[in-house]
KOLZA-66292 format. One record per residue (C-alpha): z negated, y, x negated. Coordinates in steps of 0.25 Angstrom, whole numbers, plus 2048, in hexadecimal, padded with zeros to 3 digits. Layout:
N
+-----+-----+-----+
|  zz |  yy |  xx |
+-----+-----+-----+
|   Z |   Y |   X |
...
+-----+-----+-----+
END
This chain:
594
+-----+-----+-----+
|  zz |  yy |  xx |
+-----+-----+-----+
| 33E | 977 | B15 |
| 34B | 96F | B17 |
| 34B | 962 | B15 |
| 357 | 957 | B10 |
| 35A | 94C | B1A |
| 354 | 941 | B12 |
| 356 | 934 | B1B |
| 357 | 939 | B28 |
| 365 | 936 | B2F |
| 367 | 93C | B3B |
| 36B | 935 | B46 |
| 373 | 93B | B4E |
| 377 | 949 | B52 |
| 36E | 951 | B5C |
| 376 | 952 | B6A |
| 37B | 942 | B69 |
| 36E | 93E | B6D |
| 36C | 939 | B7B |
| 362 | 932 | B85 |
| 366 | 926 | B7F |
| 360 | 929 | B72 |
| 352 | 92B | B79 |
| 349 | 926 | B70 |
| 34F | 924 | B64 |
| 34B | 92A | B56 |
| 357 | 933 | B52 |
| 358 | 93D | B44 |
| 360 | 949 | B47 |
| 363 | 955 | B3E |
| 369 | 963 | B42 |
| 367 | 972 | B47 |
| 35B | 977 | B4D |
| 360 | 97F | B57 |
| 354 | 983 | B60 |
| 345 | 981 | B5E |
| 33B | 983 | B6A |
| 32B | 982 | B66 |
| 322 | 97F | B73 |
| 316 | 97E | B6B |
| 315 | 971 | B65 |
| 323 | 96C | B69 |
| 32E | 970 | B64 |
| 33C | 96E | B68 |
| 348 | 970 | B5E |
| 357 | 970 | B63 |
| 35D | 968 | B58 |
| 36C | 96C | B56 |
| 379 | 964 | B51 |
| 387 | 963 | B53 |
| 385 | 959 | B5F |
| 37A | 963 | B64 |
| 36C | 965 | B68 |
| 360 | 95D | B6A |
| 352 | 961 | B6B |
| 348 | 95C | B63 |
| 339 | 95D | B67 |
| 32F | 95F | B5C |
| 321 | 95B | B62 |
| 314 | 95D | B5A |
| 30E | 950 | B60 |
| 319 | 948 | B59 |
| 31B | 950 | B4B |
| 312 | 951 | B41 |
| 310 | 95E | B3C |
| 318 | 960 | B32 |
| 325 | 95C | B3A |
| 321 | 966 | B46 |
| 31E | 973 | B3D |
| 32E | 96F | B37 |
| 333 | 96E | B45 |
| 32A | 97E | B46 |
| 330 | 983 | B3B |
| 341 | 981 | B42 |
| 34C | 98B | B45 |
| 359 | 98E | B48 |
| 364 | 985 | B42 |
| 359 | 97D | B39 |
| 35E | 970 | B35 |
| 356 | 965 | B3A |
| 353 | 957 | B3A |
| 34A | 94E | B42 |
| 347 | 940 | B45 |
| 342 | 93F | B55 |
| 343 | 936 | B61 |
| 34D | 93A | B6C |
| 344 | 93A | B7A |
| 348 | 93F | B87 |
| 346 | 94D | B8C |
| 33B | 94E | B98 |
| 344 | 953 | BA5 |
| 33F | 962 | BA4 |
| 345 | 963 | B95 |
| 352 | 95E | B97 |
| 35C | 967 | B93 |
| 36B | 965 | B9A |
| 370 | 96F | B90 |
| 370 | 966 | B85 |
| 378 | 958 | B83 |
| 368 | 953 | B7F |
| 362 | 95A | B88 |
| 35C | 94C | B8E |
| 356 | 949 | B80 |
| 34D | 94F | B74 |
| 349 | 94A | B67 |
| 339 | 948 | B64 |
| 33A | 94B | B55 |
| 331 | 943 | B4A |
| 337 | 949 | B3F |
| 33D | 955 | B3A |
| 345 | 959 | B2D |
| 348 | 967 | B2A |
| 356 | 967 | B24 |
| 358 | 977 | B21 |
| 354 | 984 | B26 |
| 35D | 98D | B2C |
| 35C | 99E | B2B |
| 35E | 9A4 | B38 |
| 36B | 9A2 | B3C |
| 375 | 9AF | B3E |
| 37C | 9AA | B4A |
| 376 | 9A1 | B56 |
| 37B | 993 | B55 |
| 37A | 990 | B66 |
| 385 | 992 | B6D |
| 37D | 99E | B77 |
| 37F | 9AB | B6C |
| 389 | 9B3 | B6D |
| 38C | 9B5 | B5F |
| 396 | 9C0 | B59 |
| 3A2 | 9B7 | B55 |
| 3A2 | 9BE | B46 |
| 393 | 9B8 | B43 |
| 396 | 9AA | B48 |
| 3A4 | 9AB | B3F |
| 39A | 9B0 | B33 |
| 390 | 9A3 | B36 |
| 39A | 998 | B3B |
| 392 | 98E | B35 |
| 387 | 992 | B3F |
| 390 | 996 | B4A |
| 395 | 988 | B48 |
| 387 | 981 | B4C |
| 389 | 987 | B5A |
| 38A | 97B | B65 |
| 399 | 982 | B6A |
| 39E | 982 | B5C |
| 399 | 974 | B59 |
| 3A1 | 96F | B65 |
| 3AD | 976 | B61 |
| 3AD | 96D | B53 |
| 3AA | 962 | B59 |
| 3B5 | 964 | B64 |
| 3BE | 969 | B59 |
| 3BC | 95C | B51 |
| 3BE | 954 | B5D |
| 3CE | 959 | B60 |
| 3D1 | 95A | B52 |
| 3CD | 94A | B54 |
| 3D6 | 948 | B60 |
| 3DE | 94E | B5C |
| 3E0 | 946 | B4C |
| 3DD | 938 | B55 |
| 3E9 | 93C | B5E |
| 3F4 | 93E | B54 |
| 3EF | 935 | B4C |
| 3F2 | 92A | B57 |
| 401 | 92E | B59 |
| 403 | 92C | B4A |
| 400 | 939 | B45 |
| 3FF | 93C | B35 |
| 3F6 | 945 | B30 |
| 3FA | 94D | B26 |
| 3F2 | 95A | B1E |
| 3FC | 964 | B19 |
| 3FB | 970 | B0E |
| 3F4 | 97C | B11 |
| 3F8 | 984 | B05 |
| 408 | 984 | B0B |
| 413 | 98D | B0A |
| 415 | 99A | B11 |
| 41F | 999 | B1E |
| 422 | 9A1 | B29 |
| 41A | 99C | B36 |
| 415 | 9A8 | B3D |
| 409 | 9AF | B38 |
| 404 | 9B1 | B29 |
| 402 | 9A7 | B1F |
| 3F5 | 9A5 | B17 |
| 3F8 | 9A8 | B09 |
| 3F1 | 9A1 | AFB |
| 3F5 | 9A6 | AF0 |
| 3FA | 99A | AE3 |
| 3F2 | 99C | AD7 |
| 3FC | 992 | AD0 |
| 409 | 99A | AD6 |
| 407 | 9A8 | AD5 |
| 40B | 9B2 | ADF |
| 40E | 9A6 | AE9 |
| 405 | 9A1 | AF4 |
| 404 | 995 | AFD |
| 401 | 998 | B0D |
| 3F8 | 992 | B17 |
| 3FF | 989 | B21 |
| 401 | 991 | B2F |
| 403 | 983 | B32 |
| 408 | 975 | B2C |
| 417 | 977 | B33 |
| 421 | 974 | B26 |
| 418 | 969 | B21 |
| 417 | 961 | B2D |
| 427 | 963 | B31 |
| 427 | 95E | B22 |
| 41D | 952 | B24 |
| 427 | 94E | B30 |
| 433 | 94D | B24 |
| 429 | 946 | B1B |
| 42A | 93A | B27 |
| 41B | 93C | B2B |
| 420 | 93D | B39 |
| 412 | 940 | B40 |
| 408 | 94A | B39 |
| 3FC | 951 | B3F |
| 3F2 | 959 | B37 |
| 3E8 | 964 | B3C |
| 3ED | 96E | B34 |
| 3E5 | 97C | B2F |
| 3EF | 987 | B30 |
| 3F1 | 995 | B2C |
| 3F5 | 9A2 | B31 |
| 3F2 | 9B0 | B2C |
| 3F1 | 9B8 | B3B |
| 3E8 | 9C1 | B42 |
| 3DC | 9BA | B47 |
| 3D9 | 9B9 | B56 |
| 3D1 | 9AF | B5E |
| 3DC | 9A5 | B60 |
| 3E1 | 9A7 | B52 |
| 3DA | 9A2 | B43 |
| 3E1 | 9A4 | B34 |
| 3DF | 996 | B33 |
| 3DF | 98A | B3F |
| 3E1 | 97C | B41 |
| 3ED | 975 | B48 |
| 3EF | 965 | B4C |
| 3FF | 967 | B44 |
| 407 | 95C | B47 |
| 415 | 957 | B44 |
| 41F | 94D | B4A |
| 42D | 947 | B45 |
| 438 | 941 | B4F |
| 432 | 948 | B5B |
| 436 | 953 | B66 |
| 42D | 95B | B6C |
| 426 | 953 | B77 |
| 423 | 948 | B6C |
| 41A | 954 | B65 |
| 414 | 958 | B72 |
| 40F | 94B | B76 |
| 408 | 949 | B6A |
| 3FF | 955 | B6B |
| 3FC | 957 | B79 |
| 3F6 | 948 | B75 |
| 3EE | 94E | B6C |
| 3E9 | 958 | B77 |
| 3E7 | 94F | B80 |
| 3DF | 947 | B73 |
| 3D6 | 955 | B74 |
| 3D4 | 957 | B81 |
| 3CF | 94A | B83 |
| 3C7 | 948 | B79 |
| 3BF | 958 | B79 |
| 3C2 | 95C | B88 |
| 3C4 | 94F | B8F |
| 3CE | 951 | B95 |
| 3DA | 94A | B98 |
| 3E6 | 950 | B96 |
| 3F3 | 94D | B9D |
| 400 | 94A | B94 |
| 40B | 94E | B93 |
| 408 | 95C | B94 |
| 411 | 966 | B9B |
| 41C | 96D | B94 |
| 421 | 97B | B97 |
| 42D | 983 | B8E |
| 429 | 98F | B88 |
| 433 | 996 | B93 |
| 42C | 991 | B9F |
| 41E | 993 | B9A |
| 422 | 9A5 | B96 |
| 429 | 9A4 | BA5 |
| 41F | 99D | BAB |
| 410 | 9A4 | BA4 |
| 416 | 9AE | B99 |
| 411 | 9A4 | B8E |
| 415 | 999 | B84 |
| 406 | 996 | B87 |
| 404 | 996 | B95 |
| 3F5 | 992 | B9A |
| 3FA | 986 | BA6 |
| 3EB | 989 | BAC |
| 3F0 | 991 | BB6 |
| 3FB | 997 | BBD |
| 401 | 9A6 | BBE |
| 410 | 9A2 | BBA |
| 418 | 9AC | BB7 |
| 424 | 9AF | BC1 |
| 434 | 9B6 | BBE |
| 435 | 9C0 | BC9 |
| 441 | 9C6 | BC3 |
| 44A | 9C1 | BCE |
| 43F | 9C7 | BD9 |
| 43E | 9D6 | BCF |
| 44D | 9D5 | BD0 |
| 44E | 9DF | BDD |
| 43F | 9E1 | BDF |
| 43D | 9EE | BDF |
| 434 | 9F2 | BD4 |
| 43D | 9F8 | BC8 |
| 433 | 9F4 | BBF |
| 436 | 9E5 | BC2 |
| 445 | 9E7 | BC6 |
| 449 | 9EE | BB7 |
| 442 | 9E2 | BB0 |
| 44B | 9D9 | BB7 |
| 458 | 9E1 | BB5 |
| 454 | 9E3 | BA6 |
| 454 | 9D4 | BA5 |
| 444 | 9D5 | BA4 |
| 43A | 9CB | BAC |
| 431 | 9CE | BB6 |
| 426 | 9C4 | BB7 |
| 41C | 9C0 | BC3 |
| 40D | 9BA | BC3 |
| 403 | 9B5 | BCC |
| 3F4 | 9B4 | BCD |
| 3EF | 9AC | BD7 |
| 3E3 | 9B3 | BDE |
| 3E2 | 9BD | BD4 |
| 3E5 | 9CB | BDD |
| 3D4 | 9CD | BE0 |
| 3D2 | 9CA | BD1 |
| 3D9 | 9D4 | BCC |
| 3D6 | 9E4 | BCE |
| 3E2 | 9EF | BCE |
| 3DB | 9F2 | BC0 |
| 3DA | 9E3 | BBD |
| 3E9 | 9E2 | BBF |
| 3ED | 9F2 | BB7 |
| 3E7 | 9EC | BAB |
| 3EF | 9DE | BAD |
| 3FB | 9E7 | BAC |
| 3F5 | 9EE | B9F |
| 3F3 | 9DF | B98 |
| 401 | 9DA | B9C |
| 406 | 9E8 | B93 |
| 400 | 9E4 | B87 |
| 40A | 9D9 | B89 |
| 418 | 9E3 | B89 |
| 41B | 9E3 | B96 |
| 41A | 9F2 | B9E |
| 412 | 9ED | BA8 |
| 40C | 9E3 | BB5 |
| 40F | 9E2 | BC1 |
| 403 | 9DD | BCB |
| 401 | 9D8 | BDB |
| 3F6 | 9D3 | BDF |
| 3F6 | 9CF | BEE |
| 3EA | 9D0 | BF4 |
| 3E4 | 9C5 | BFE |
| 3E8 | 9CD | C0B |
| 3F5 | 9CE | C06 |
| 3F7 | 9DC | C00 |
| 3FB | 9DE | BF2 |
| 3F7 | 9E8 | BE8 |
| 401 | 9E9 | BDF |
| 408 | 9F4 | BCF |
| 415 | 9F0 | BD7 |
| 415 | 9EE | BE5 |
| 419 | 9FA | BE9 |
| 427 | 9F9 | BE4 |
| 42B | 9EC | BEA |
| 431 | 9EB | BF9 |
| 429 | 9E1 | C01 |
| 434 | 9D7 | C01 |
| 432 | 9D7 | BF3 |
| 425 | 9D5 | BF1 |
| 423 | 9C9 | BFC |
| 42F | 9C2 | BF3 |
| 425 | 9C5 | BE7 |
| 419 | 9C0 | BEE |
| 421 | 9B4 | BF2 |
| 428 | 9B1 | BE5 |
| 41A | 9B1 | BDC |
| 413 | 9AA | BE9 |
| 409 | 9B4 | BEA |
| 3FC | 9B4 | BF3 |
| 3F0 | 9BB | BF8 |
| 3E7 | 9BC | BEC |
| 3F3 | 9BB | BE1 |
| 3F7 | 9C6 | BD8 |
| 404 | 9C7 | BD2 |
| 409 | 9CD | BC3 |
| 417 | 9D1 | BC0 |
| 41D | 9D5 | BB0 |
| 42A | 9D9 | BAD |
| 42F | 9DB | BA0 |
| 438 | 9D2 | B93 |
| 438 | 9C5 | B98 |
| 42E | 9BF | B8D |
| 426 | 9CB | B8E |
| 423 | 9CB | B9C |
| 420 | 9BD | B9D |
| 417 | 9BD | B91 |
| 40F | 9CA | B99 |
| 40C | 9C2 | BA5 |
| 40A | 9B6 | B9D |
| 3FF | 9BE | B96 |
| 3FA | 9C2 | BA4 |
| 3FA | 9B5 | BA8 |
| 3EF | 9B2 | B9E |
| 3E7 | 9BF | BA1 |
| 3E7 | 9BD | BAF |
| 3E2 | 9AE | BAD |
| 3D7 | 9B2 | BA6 |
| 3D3 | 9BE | BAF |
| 3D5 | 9B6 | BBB |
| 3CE | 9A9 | BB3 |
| 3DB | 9A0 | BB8 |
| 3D8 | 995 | BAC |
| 3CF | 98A | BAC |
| 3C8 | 98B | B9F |
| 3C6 | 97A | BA1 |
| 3D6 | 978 | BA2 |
| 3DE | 974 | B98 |
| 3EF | 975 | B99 |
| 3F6 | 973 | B8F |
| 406 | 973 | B8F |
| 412 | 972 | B85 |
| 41B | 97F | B86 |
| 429 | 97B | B80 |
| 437 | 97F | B7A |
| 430 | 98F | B75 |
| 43C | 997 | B6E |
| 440 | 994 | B60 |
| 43F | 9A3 | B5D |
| 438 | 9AF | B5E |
| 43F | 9BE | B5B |
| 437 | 9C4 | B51 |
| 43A | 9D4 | B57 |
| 431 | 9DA | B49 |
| 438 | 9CF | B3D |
| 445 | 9D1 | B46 |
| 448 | 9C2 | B45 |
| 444 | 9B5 | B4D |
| 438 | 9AE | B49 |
| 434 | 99F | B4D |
| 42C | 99E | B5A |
| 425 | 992 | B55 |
| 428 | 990 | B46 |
| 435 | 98E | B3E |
| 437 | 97F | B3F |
| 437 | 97E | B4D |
| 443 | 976 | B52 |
| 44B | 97F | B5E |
| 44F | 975 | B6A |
| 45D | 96E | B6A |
| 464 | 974 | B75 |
| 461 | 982 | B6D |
| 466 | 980 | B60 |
| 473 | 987 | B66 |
| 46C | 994 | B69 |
| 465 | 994 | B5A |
| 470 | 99C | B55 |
| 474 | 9A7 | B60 |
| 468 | 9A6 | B69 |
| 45B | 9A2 | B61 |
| 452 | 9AB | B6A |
| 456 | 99E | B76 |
| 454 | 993 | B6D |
| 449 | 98A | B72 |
| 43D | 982 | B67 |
| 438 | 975 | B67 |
| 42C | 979 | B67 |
| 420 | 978 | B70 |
| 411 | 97E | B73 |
| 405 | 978 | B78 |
| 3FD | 982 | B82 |
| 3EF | 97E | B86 |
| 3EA | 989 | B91 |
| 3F3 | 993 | B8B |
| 3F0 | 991 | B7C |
| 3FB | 98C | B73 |
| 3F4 | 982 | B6E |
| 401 | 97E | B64 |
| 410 | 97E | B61 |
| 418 | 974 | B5D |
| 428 | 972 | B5A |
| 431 | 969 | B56 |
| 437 | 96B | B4A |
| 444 | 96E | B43 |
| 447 | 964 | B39 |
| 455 | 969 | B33 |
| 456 | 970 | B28 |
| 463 | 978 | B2E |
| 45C | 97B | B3B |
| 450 | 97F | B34 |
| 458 | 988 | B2C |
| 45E | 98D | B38 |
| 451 | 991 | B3F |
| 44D | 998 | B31 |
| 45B | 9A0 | B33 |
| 457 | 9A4 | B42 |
| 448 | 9A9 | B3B |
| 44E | 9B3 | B31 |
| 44E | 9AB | B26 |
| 459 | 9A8 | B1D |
| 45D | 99D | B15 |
| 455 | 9A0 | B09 |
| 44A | 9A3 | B0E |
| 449 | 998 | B16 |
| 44A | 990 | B0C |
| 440 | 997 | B03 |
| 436 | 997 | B0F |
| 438 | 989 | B14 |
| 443 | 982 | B0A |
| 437 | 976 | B08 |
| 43A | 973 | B17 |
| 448 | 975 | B19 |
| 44A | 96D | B0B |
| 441 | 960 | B12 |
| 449 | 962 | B1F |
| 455 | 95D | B16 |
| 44E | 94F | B14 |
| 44D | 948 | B22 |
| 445 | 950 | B2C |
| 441 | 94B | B38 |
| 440 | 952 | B46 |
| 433 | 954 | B47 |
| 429 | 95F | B4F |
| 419 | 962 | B50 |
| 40F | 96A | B56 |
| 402 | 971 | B52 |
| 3F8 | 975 | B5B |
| 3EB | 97D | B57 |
| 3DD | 977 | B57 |
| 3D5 | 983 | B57 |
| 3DD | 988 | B64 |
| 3DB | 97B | B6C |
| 3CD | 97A | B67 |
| 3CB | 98A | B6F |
| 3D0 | 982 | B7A |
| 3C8 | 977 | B79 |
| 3BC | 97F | B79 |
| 3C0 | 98C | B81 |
| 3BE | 995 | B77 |
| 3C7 | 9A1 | B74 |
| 3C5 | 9A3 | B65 |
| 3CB | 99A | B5A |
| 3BE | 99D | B53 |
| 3B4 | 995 | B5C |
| 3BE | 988 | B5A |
| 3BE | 989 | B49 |
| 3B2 | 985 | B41 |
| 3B5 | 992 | B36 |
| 3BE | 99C | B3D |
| 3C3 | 9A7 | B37 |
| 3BF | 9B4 | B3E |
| 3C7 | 9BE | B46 |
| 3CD | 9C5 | B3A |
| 3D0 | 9B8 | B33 |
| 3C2 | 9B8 | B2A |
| 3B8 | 9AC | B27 |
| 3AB | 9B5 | B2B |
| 3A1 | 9A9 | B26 |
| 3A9 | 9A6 | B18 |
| 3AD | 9B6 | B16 |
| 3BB | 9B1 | B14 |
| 3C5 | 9B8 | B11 |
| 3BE | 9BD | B04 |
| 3C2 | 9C4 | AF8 |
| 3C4 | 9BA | AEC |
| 3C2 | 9BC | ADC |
| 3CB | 9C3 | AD3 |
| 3CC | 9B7 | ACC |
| 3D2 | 9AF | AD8 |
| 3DC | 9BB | ADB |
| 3E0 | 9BB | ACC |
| 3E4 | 9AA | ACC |
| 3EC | 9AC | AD9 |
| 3F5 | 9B8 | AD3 |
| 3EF | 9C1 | ADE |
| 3E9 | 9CF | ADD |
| 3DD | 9D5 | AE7 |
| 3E2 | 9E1 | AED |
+-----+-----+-----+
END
């Protein structure tokens, strides 16, 4: 029979007793998560958010009464006692627990609710199928690994707010119900009861109204901002996430970038304890696709990419020689010690992924440690040739060499995919490192081969670099952004620009997007119209907390870092959502079921 709490105040939570509280009477309350009867002792692992502690139910201390409550427990009971903390004899200490020194002798036990056999385990040791623990999350929740990722999660939101509140940050909530814009993906769409046939849309994020909280004067805003996006679910991607949003007036772009990688270095302290050294580097967008194929290279280890086109010039492999001629790239790489790890089958299959990528193919070397190479290519290249090759890429006993040629930016995105690939096969990353880098000055624009047009490489309000604006007119596709990424170990962890604040530049930029006057005014006349009252040069960043939290806690899913994730195909398994709705409802918004 469960019981109410009456006066009993607990005293603390279960895993914050130490060996200094031997010998003090405590009240604590939680989870039963074991129970072990040894015939006339029983021992109860006693479960809260802090963690275990093991009580010890003795029949030469309890009255009857007590001991036949402490019989009756289960799993995930909810149970309180009143004890005395004592110290473990030697043989009984466990190393595995954070009280494994300690036990409570208990003198009193309140049984505060029964619980029916749980569907899921709640230890960490079950591999449970991910649909289940989506469908219970409230028990999944209970687990010791999610409990942590909470409490870590609460931890760098803190940081975080304490960081930007420090440099004299305000913040600021804006409107979820907003209006429809152009940002990327899909917008979330509620329909008006009071306006028929309009709607509002969810925010894919806050961008307009913090550029307009920057014309209201409010100079420095933050706020952790829920945001929207109607797209197909993967692990790395939810309908609805969290970014820290902030937003600047009267800077450039190392004035943003300063004020975040503080609040990184805020985190890292504070969760990691680690000690972060600032300022940290910067790398243009062009350097880091020459460099590792990628606007998000992972910095954790090497295998830069090399431009052999002046070597494949006369080297006498067509395949490499028309490339060049055509005014394609051909494109080098090195893994250091790699040709004893990887097999001719190992190495066919590399060239099968790199396809998938666009590209026709992949050459491979691998030298082996006497010397001799096994090679797709050797064959075709004169000696002199290939020892220049060797030479150029500094190649070595043990090394193995990879070679793409195609379009520039499709070849260097292949090998920069095989970068990756190889890193992981080759385990070249230290999962305990953590580098985080800006890359800078990304391209304004985008062609748009399918909506035949350009489309905003970051957003629409991003302000192109100065020494560009004369190549906005004849030569947009060259034109340069102020904008700028945050990469933590080959994970964008946010974007960020600075901003375009005139209204005939802003106009402009709509021109070069497809839009026409009208409807550029019809989309976003509320901001052109505020940009004709005194706006200030301004720019911000947004970085998300759910993707920093995966990195936080090596995990690989967005869903083991959110308390209520949706799952894969964007459905709430525990709450049945989305769900059908009454008639009734359908009929006040003007809508009809299909």
């Amino acid at each position: 029979m469960a019981e109410f709490l009456g006066n009993w105040k607990r005293d603390c939570r279960c895993a914050e007793l130490t060996e200094q509280d031997i010998g003090r009477e405590v009240t604590l309350m939680g989870w039963v998560s074991r129970v072990r009867n040894m015939g006339g002792i029983l021992f109860v692992w006693l479960r809260d958010r802090s963690g275990l502690i093991q009580l010890v139910f003795d029949t030469n201390h309890l009255d009857e009464k007590t001991y036949s409550l402490a019989e009756s427990l289960r799993s995930e009971f909810v149970l309180a006692v009143r004890g005395l903390v004592k110290k473990r004899d030697a043989a009984a200490v466990n190393d595995k627990l954070k009280t494994g020194t300690i036990e409570v002798e208990v003198k009193e036990a309140k049984l505060l609710n029964e619980a029916a056999t749980p569907p899921i385990y709640t230890d960490d040791g079950a591999n449970e199928n991910e649909a289940v623990r989506l469908k219970y999350r409230y028990l999944d929740l209970r687990r010791p690994s999610m409990q942590k990722m909470l409490q870590v999660r609460s931890k760098t939101v803190n940081a975080i707010r304490r960081h930007m509140i420090a440099e004299g940050f305000i913040e600021v909530e804006t409107p979820i119900m907003t209006k429809s814009t152009p940002e990327g993906a899909r917008d979330f769409l509620v329909p008006s009861r009071l306006h028929p046939g309009e709607f509002y849309a969810l925010p894919q994020s806050p961008q307009i109204y913090k550029q307009l909280l920057m014309l209201s004067g409010m100079d420095r805003y933050f706020q952790f901002a829920k945001c929207f996006r109607d797209e197909d679910s993967r692990a790395d991607r939810q309908p609805e996430f969290t970014q820290l949003d902030l937003e600047m007036s009267f800077v450039e772009p190392k004035d943003v970038q300063t004020i975040v990688e503080g609040a990184f270095k805020e985190v890292f302290q504070e969760v990691k304890g680690l000690d972060i050294s600032l300022p940290l580097p910067r790398m243009t967008w062009k350097e880091a696709m020459e460099s590792y194929g990628s606007d998000k290279p992972d910095l954790r280890y090497g295998m830069k990419i090399k431009n052999m086109n002046d070597w494949a010039n006369d080297c006498g492999f067509s395949i490499f020689e028309t490339a060049v001629n055509e005014g394609k790239r051909v494109c080098a790489m090195k893994a250091d010690q790699a040709s004893g790890q990887l097999s001719r089958k190992e190495m066919d299959a590399l060239g099968e992924f790199v396809k998938t990528y666009h590209v026709k193919g992949l050459a491979w070397l691998a030298i082996n440690e006497d010397g001799s190479l096994r090679s797709s290519f050797a064959k075709f290249i004169p000696q002199d040739k290939m020892d220049e090759l060797l030479s150029m890429m500094e190649a070595k006993p043990g090394d193995a060499l990879f070679l793409i040629a195609d379009k520039r930016l499709t070849a260097l995105n292949a090998m920069g995919q095989l970068r990756v690939k190889l890193a992981k096969q080759l385990n070249l990353a230290d999962p305990e490192a953590y580098c985080l880098t800006w890359i800078t000055e990304f391209p304004l624009l985008e062609w748009n081969e399918e909506a035949g047009r350009y489309t905003a490489a970051h957003h629409p309000f991003t302000m192109p670099m100065e020494e560009d604006f004369s190549l906005l007119e004849d030569h947009p596709e060259q034109v340069r952004a102020k904008s700028y990424d945050l990469v933590l170990n080959g994970v964008e962890m946010g974007s960020g620009s600075i901003r375009i604040h005139a209204s005939d530049l802003q106009e402009k930029m709509f021109s070069l997007l497809g839009f026409t006057h009208e409807e550029a005014w019809t989309r976003f006349g509320f901001l052109l119209e505020a940009f004709k009252y005194g706006t200030p040069p301004h720019g911000g960043f947004a970085f998300g907390v759910d993707r920093l939290m995966m990195q936080l806690l090596g995990t690989d899913s967005l869903r083991d870092v959110i308390a209520f994730p949706k799952a894969q195909n964007a459905s709430c398994l525990m709450m049945d959502t989305p769900s059908e709705v009454a008639e009734e409802q359908l009929t006040q918004l003007h809508l009809k079921r299909n």
